[in-house]
C-alpha positions in Angstrom: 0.7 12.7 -56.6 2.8 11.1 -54.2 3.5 14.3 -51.6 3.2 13.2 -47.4 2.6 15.7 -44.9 4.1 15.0 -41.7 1.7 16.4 -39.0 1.0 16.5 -35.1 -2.8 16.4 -35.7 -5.1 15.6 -39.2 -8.5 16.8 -38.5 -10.6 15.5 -41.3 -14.0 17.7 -41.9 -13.7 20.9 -41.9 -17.4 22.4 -40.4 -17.5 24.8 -37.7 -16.4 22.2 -34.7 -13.3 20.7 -37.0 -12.3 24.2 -38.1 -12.8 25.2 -34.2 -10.7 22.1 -33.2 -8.4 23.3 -35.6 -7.7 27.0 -34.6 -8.4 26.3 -30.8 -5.3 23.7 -30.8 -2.8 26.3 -32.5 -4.6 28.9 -30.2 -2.8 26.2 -27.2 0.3 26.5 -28.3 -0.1 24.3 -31.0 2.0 25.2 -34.2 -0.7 25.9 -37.1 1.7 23.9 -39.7 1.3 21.1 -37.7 -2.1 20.8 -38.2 -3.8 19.4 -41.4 -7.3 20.3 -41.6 -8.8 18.0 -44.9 -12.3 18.9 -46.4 -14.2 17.7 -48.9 -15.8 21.2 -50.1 -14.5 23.8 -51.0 -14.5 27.1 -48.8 -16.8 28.6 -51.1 -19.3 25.6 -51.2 -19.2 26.0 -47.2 -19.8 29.4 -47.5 -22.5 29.6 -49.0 -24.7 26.9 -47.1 -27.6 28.9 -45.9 -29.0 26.6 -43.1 -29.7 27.9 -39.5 -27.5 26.6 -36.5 -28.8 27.6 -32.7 -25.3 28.5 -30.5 -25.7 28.3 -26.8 -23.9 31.3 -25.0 -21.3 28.9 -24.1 -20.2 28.6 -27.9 -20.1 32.2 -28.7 -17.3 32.6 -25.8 -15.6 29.8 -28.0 -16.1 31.8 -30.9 -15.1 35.3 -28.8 -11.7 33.3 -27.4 -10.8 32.8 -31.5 -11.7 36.0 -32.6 -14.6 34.4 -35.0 -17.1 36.9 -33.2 -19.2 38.9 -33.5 -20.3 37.5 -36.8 -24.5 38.1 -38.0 -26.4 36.3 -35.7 -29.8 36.6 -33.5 -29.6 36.6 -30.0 -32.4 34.7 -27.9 -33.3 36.3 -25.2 -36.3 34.3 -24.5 -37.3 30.3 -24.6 -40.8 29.4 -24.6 -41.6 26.2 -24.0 -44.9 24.7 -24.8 -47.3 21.6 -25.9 -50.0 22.4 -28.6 -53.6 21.6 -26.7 -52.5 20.9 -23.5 -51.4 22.7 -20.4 -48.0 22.8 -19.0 -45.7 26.0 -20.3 -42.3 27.6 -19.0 -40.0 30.7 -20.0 -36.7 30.9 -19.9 -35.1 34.4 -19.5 -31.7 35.7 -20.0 -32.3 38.4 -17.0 -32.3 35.0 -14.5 -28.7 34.3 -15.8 -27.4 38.3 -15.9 -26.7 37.5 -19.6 -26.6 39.6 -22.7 -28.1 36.2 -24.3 -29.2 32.8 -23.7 -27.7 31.8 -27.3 -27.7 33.4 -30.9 -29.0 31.9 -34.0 -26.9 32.0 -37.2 -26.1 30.9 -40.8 -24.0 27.9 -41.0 -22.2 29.5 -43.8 -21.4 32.8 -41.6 -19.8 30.3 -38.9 -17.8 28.6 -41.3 -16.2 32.0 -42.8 -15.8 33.3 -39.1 -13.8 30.3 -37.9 -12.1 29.9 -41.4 -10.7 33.5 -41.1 -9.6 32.3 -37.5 -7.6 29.3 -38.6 -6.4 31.3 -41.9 -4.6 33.7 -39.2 -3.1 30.8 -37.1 -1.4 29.2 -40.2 -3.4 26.0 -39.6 -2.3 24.1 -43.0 -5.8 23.3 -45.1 -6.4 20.9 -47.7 -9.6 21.5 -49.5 -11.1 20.4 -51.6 -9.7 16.6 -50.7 -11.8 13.5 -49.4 -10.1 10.7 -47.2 -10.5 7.7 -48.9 -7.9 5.5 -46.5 -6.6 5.5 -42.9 -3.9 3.3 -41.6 -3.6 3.5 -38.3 -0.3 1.9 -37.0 1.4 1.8 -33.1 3.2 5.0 -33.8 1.3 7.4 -36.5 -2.1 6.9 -38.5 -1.4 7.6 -42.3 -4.2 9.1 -44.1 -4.8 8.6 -47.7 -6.3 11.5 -50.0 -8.3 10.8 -52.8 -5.8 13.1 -54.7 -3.2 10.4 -53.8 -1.3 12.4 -51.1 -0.7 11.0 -48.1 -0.6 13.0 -44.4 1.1 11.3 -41.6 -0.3 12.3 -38.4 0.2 11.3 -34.9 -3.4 11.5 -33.8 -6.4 11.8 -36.6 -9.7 13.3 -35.8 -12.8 12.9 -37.8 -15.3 15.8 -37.9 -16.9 15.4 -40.7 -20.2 13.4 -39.3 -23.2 13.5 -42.0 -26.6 13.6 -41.0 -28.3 10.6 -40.3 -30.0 8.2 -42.3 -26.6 8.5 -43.9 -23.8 7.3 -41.9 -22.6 3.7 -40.5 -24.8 2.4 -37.4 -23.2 3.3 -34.1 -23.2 1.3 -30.9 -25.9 3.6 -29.9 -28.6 3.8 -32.5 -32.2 5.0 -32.6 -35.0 6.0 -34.8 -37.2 8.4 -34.1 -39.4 7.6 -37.0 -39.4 11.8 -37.2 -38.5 13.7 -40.4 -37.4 17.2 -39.5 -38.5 19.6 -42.1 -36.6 23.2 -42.6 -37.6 26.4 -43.6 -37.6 30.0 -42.9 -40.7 31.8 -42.0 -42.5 35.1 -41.4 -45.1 35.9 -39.0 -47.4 38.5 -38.7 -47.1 39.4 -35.0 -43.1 38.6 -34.5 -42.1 38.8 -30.6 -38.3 40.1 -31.1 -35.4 37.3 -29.5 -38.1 34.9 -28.5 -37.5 31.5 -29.5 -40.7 28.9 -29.4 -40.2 25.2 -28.8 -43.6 23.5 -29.3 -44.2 20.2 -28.3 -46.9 18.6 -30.7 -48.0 14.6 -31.1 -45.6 14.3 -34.1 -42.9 15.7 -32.3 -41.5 19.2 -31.1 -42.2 22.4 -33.3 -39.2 24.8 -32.8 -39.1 28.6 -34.0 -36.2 30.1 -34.1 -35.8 34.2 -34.0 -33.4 35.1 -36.9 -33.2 38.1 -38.7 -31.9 37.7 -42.5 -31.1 39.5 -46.1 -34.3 37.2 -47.1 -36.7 39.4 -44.8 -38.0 36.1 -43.0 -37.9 36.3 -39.2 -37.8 32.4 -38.1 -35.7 29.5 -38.5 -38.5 26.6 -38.4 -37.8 22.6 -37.5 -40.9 20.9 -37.5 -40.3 17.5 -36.4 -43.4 15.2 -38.1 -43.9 11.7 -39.0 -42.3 11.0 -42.5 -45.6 10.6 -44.2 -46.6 13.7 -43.2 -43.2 15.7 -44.1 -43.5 14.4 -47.7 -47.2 16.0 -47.7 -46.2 18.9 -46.4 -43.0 19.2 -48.9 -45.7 19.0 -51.9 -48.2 21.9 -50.1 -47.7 25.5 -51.7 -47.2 27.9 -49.7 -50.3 29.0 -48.6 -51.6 25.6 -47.4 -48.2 25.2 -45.6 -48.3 27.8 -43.9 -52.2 27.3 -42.7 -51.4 24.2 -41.8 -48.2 25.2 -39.5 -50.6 27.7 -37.8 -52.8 24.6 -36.8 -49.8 22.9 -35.2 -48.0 26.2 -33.7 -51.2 28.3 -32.6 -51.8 31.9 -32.9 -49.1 33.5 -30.5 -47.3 35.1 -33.5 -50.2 35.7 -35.6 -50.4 34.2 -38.7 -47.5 32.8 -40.9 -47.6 34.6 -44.0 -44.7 33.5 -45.7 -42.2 31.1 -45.9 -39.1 29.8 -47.9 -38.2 26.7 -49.5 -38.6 23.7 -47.8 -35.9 20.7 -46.9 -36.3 17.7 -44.9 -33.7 15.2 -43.0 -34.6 12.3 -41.1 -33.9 12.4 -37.6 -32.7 9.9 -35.5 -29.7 9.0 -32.6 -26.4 7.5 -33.3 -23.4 7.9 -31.2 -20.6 6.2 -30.0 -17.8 7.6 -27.6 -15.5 5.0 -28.4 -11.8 6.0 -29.8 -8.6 4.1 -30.7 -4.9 4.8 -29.5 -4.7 7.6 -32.5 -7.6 8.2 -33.4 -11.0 9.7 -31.8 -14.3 11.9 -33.5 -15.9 14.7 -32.6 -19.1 16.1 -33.2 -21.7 15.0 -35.3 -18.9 11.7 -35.8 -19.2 11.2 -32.9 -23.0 11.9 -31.7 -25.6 12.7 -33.9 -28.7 13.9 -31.7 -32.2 14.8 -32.1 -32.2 19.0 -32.7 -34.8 19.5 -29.9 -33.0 22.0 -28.0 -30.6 22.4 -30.3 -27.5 21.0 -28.6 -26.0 19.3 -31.7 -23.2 21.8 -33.0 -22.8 22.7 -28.9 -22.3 20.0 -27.8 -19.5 19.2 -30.9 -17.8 22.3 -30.1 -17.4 22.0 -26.3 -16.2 18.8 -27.9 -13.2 20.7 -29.3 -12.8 22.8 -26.7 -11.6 19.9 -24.3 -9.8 18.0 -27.4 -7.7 21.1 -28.1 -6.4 21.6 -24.6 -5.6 17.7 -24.2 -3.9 17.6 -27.3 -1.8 21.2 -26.5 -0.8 20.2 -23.3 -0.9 16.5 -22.9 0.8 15.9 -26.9 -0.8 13.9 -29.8 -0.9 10.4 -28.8 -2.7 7.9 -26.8 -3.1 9.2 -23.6 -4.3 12.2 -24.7 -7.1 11.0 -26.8 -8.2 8.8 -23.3 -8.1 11.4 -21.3 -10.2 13.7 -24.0 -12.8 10.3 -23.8 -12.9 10.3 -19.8 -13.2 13.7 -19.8 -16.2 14.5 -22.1 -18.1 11.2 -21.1 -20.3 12.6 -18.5 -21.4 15.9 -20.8 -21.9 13.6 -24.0 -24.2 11.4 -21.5 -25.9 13.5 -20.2 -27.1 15.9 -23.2 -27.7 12.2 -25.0 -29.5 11.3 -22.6 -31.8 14.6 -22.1 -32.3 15.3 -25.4 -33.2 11.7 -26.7 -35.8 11.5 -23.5 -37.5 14.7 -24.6 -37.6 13.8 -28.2 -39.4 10.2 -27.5 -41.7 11.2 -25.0 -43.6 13.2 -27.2 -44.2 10.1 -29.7 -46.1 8.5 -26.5 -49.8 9.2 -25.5 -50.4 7.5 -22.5 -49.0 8.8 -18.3 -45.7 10.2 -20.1 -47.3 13.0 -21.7 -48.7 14.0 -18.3 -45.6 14.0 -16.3 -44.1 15.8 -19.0 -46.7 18.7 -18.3 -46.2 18.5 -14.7 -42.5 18.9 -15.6 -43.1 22.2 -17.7 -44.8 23.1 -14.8 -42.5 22.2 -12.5 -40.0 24.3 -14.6 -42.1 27.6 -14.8 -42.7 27.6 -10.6 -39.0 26.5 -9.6 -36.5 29.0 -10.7 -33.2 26.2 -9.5 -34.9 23.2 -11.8 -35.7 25.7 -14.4 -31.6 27.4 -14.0 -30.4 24.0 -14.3 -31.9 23.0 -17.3 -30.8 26.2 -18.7 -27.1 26.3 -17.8 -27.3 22.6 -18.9 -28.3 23.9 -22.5 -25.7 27.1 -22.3 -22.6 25.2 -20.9 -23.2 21.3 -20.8 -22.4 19.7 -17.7 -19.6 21.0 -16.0 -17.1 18.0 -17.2 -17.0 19.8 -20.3 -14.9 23.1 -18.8 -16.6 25.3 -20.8 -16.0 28.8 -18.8 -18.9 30.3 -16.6 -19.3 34.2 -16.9 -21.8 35.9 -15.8 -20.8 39.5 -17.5 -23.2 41.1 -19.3 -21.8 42.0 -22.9 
């Protein structure tokens, strides 16, 4: 094939913060033919992913604002925040924050159909599946090459499609956690309804999701470990898994009777904010964090929030993509920078581990720290004009 597409933007990956990009640009004023959104998978094969994303209150007004809610999800009304064997504890609670929700846990897959259904009915052109195999960016367009042989001519390109890590080029800012996060869904015997758990063990943080599902398990679990020990625990059977994770979590839920099959990533930091003239990521392209707290697809959505409204009312071109970078460089800084402090603290034995107890302590005494941190995790920081509301719903 030989067939260009002339286009205002070419979002290439086509998750839940490139399909949000997508449908929150034409929701601007943006016409939908004018966008190209290019995926690798199919719609079916994005479908049907079954892993578990956390979204912060902030993201389902996102999701509200494109019609791409409600969709099945678990709302957290609680956050309990631990360490295993040591003291130091605080709750976060959605009746501080006159909330219907601190955030919701969903299926990836139920995102993806949501927002997909979203950009079907704003005409956004997609090209799927298709994988970008060359991008020429010149002083008036970048042409993108398809693997197909098609070409799309765009006047700004956006790359969404970020990987996980372990598997993607070395940023400017890279780091190792030396953690492997490994993925299941669970059952306990003595569930506590919309409470989500994040434990801090030695390994690394222990994070329970609540999330209801057709499988009859009640939690989403990401149990960040040492490598060694995530390939062990990948060869356990169930039962000594599951004995094992009561060790490390405790008895607050009971016991863990069942669980589902397991997966592992590695996890680990790599971001940079940097963009050309035409060209600028988003998401998981453009910082891929630790998931303690679970700020990851958050922060990549109020990532499109911001690009969307630069883009509609700025224009594709250069000055919109700097002013998308100045504007989002304090939120992307800010969540790197909290979320990579709490997941290497927990890797240290020695004074750190006690100021982070006084900290949870701190936290559980002084409603203003413990709002901050909150709103922080809910909204990002404030540079990322994601609306504040305060409604309950």
């Amino acid at each position: 094939m030989n067939e260009e597409l002339q286009v205002d933007v070419a979002v290439c990956g086509a998750g839940p913060v490139g399909m949000a990009l997508a449908a929150l640009m034409a929701k601007r004023g943006v016409p939908g033919k004018r966008i190209a959104l290019v995926d690798a998978k199919s719609l079916g094969q994005a479908i049907s992913d079954p892993r578990s994303i956390a979204l912060a209150w902030g993201s389902r007004l996102l999701l509200e604002e494109l019609g791409a809610w409600p969709l099945p999800a678990t709302a957290i009304h609680q956050i309990h925040v631990s360490r295993r064997g040591r003291l130091g504890r605080s709750l976060m609670d959605r009746a501080e924050h006159k909330l219907a929700a601190l955030g919701y846990v969903a299926r990836y897959g139920d995102v993806v159909d949501a927002l997909a259904r979203a950009c079907e009915r704003a005409g956004v052109t997609v090209i799927r599946p298709a994988r970008v195999v060359g991008v020429d960016e010149q002083s008036d367009r970048v042409t993108l090459t398809l693997d197909d042989g098609r070409t799309i001519r765009a006047l700004v390109a956006v790359q969404a499609e970020g990987g996980i890590f372990g598997q993607q080029q070395d940023r400017s800012i890279k780091r190792d956690y030396g953690q492997t996060g490994v993925i299941a869904r669970i059952t306990a015997s003595n569930p506590i309804p919309h409470r989500a758990f994040e434990r801090f063990t030695e390994e690394g943080p222990l994070a329970l999701l609540p999330q209801d599902g057709a499988d009859g398990h009640q939690y989403a679990l990401v149990w960040c470990v040492k490598p060694e020990r995530a390939a062990q625990l990948l060869e356990l059977d169930d039962a000594h898994f599951l004995a094992q994770l009561g060790d490390a979590f405790g008895s607050r839920l009971g016991r863990f009777t069942a669980a589902s099959t397991r997966v592992a990533y590695p996890l680990g930091l790599n971001a940079d904010a940097r963009a050309t003239a035409r060209t600028v990521a988003v998401g998981n392209a453009a910082q891929t964090l630790h998931p303690v707290a679970g700020q990851g697809m958050n922060l990549g959505l109020r990532d499109a929030a911001v690009l969307a409204r630069v883009l509609a009312t700025e224009g594709a071109g250069p000055h919109a993509v700097q002013r998308f970078v100045d504007e989002r460089q304090h939120d992307r800084r800010l969540t790197i920078s909290v979320t990579d402090a709490m997941a290497r603290i927990f890797t240290d034995t020695g004074p750190l581990q006690s100021l982070f107890g006084l900290s949870l302590a701190v936290l559980d005494t002084v409603k203003p720290a413990r709002m901050l941190l909150a709103e922080l995790m809910m909204f990002g920081h404030r540079g990322g004009r994601v609306p504040r509301y305060t409604q309950q719903s």
